[in-house]
N, C-alpha and C positions, 0 to 999 in steps of 0.2 A: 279611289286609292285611300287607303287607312291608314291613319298616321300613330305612329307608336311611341309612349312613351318615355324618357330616355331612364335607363336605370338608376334609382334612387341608391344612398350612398351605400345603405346598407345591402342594397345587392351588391354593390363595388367589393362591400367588405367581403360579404359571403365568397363573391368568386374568388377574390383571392385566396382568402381561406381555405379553400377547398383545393383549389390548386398546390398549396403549400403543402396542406397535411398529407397529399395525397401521394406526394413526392418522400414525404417523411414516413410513410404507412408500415412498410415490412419492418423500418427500423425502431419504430414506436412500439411496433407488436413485440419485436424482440427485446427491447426496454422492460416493457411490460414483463414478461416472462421470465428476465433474470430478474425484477424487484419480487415478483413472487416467489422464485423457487429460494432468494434469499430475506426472507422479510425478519424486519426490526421491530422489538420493540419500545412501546413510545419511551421517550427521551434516549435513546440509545441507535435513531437513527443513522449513525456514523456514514456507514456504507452506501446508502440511499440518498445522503446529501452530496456525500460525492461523484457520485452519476446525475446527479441532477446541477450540480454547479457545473459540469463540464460543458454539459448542453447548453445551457440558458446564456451561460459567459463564450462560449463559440461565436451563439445567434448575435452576440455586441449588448450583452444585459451588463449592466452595472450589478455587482452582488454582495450582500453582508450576510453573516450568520447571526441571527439570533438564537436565545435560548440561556440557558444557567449556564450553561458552560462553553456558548459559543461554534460547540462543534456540532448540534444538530437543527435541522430546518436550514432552508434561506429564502431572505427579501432578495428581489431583484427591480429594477428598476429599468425603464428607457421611456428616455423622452424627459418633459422636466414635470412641475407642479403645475396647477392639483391634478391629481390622480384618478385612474380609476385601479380599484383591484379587483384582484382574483386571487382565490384561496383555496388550495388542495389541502388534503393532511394527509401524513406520508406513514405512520404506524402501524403495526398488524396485530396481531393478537397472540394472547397465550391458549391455541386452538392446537389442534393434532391437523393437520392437513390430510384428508381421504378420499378428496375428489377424483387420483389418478389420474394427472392430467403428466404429460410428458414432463413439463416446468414446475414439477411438485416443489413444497418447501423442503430444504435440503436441511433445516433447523427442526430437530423435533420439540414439538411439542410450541411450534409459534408457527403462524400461517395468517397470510390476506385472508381472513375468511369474513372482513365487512367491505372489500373491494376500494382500499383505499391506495392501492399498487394501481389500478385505474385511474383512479383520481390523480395522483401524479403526474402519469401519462399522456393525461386529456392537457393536463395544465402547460407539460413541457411542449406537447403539439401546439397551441395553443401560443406559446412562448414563440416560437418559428413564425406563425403563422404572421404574431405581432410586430415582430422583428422586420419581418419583410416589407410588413406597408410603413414603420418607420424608415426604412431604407427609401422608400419610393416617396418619402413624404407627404405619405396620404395616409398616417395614423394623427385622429384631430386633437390629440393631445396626449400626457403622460400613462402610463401604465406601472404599477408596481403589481407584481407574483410575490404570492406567500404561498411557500412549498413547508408547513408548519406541522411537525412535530408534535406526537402526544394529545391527540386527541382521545385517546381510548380512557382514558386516565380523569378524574376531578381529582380540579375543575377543570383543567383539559390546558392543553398548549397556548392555547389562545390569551388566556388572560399574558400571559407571560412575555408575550408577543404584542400585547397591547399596551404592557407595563410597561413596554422596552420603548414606546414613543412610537412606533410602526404606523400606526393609525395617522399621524400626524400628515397632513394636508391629501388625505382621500375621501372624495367627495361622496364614491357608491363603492361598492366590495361586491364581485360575484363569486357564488361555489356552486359546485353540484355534488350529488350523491348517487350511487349506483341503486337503481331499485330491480331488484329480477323479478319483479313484478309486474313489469312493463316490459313491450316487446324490444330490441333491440331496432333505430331507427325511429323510436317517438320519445317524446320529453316529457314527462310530468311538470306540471306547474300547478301554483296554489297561490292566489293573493290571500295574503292574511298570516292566522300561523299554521304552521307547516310540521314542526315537532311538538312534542312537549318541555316543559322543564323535568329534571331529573336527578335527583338528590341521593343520597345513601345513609342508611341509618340502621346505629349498631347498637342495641340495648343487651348492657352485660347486667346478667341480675346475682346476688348472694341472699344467701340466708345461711340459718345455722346448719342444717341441716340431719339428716335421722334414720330411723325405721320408719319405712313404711307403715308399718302395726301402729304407728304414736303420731300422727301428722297433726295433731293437737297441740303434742310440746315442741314440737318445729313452725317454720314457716315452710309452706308445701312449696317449693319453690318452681317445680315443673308446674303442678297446676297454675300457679301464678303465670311462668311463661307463657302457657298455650293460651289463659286468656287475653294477654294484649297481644299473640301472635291472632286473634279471632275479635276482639273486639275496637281495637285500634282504628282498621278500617270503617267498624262501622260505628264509633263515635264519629268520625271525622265526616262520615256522610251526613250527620246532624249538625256537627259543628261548624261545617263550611258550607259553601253554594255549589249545590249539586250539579250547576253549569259549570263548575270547574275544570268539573273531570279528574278527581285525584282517586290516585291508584297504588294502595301499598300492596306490594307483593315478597314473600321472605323468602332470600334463597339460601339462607342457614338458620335451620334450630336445633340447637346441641345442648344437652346437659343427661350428665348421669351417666354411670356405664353397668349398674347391677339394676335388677328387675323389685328387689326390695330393699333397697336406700333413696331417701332422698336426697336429691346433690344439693351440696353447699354451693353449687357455680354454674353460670348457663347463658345460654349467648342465644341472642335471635337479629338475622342481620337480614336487609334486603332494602329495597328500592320505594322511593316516594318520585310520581307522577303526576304532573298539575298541566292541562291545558292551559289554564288559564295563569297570565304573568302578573296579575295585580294580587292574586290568591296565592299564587306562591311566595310571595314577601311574606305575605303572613300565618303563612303552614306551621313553621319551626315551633313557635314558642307554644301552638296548641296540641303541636305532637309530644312534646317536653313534658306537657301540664296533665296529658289523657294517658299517659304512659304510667305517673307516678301517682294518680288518680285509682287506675284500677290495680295496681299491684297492693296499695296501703290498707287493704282487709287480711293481707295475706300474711304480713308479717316479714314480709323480703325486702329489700331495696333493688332500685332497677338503675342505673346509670347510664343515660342518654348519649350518644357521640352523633351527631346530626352533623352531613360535609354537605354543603349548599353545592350541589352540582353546576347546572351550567340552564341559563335561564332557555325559555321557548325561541326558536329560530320563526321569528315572524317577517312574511316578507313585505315589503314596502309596495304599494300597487304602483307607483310608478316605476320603480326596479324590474318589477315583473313583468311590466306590460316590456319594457326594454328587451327582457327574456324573451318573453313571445314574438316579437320581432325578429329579436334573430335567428329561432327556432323557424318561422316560417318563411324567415329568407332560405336557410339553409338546407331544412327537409319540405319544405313545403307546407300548406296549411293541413294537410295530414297528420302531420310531425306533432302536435300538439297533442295534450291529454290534460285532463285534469284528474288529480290525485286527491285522498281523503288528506287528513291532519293523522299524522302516526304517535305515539304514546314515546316513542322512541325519542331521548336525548342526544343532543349535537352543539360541541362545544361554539361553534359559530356561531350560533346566538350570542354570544358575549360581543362579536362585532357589533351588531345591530343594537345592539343598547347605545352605542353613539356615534353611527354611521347607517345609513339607510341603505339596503342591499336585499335581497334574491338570492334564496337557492335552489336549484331545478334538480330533479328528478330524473337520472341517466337511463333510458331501458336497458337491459343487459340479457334479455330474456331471447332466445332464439325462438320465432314464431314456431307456434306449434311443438316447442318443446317444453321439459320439465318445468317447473319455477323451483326454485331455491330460494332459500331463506338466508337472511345475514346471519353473522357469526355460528357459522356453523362451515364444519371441514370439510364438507361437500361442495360448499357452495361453488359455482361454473358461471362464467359469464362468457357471452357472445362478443367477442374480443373488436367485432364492428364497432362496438359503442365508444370505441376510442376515439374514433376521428369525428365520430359526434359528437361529441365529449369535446374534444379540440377546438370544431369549427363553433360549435354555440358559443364556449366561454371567450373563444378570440371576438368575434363577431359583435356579444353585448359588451365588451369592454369596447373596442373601437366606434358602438352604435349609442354609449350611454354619454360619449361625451358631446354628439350631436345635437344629445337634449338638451344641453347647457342655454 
């Protein structure tokens, strides 16, 4: 006769979890469905904090609004100190929605199109699911939900949320992110970092400007632009450690509107990428110094605005291994995947500068169907990934305080 195991806690957790969400499924999916066909943009989530306070303060959460003005995002809280969290962000984009789906945005010209109406959703399941084993008195200790605001935005929700004291007595913070890269039903995970950092940089240039026929008695000021729109990049691949990984890309260069004047004015703006987070401390002052390096043959001046975005989302391996646990309580040791490191910024990073925490990687991808890319108004998700969504982030918050 064989004798079996008794189930370890975090199966306790998993099954409840499952049970809960599964009870909450048609109405999460419908959740879902009105956050999308009505999405917010960030700091103006009004409407979206108030469908999400109704839920969470039902299940018996204690709830505050952070934010500048109080009326968007919420903390919630059950159970007492110290904490573990969990962090969605609730913002959409300024996208055209053209996916065609029944629950299209009803807002033109804004739509989920980075799947952060999911993330919500996973988090409010998730909220239920926690609820219930404080009820039963088998959650091993506090939980605080951040349903946070403005992440689309730098430096993003977060710091503002962490200014507000929020952080205070949480010992781990879990998130996730939708990837439709991944099938719907596995998880991405990655110990280490998981994003990039991701900054913004605006260089306005002038000069006197002229005739074409005379770029002698002017300062050329286009040809100046294009070359730190072409050389910038690749000073910096000298100037820094090419393990870095930094990546400028320009998504505006503007100056001029006749084919024989040169403009007195010119703009070239676009995005700084750094894997690495001890390289990105000291990016700024050499893009500052290479910028006004290569324009002063030219005769122009160029004027720097550098916005320090939001640092790398790296995850902690003990956070992660937590992940992986409750990933394979919940889908099984299939459920798992391991993900690259993406180029892509995520304001949650700014947690983990002084809290040690995990963000997993949602599939959203229906097997055998299309992949979709984020921020874009196509973008479709396999609405399954909800309640996986749900069960993982309820599961590592009740499983991380185990490891205490």
């Amino acid at each position: 006769m064989s004798e079996t195991s008794p189930p370890s806690a975090t199966d306790t957790f998993a099954a409840v979890a499952t049970d809960v969400v599964a009870k909450y499924d048609a109405e999460l999916v419908d959740l879902r469905r009105d956050l999308h066909a009505h999405p917010e943009l960030s700091w103006a989530e009004t409407r979206t904090t108030e469908l999400v306070t109704q839920w969470v303060e039902r299940a018996g959460w204690r709830v505050t609004h952070p934010g500048p003005t109080g009326s968007t995002g919420v903390v919630a809280e059950i159970g007492e100190a110290p904490f573990v969290a969990l962090r969605a962000d609730m913002d959409a984009l300024p996208v055209q929605d053209v996916a065609g789906e029944a629950w299209a945005s009803t807002v033109p010209g804004v739509a989920h199109a980075c799947g952060h109406d999911v993330h919500t959703v996973c988090l409010v399941g998730a909220a239920m699911a926690l609820a219930e084993l404080h009820e039963r008195g088998e959650l091993p200790g506090g939980v605080r939900l951040f349903f946070q605001p403005a992440e689309e935005v730098m430096p993003g929700g977060a710091k503002a949320l962490i200014a507000d004291g929020h952080l205070a007595n949480v010992q781990r913070v879990f998130a996730l992110h939708c990837d439709p890269g991944v099938d719907v039903g596995r998880v991405g995970l990655r110990s280490g970092s998981l994003t990039s950092a991701a900054d913004r940089i605006e260089v306005r240039f002038e000069g006197t400007g002229g005739h074409t026929s005379r770029p002698h008695l002017t300062g050329d000021l286009t040809f100046a632009l294009a070359k730190v729109t072409s050389e910038l990049p690749a000073v910096l691949s000298r100037r820094m450690d090419p393990r870095a990984g930094v990546s400028v890309v320009w998504g505006v260069v503007r100056a001029g509107s006749a084919p024989n004047v040169i403009p007195g004015h010119g703009l070239a703006a676009g995005t700084v990428r750094i894997l690495d987070a001890e390289a990105w401390a000291g990016c700024e002052p050499i893009i500052r110094e290479a910028v006004h390096d290569i324009v002063r043959p030219y005769g122009v001046t160029a004027t720097v605005d550098y916005l320090q975005g939001v640092p790398p989302v790296v995850n902690d391996p003990g956070c992660n291994a937590v992940l992986a646990s409750a990933v394979r309580a919940t889908l099984g040791s299939g459920g798992v995947t391991t993900v690259p490191q993406s180029l892509g910024g995520e304001d949650y990073g700014w947690y983990l500068e002084s809290v040690p925490g995990a963000m997993f990687r949602l599939g959203t991808r229906t097997p055998g169907g299309p992949t979709y890319d984020l921020h874009q108004g196509n973008l479709r998700v396999d609405e399954r990934a909800i309640g996986v969504g749900a069960r993982v982030l309820a599961v590592a918050a009740a499983t991380a305080h185990q490891r205490d």
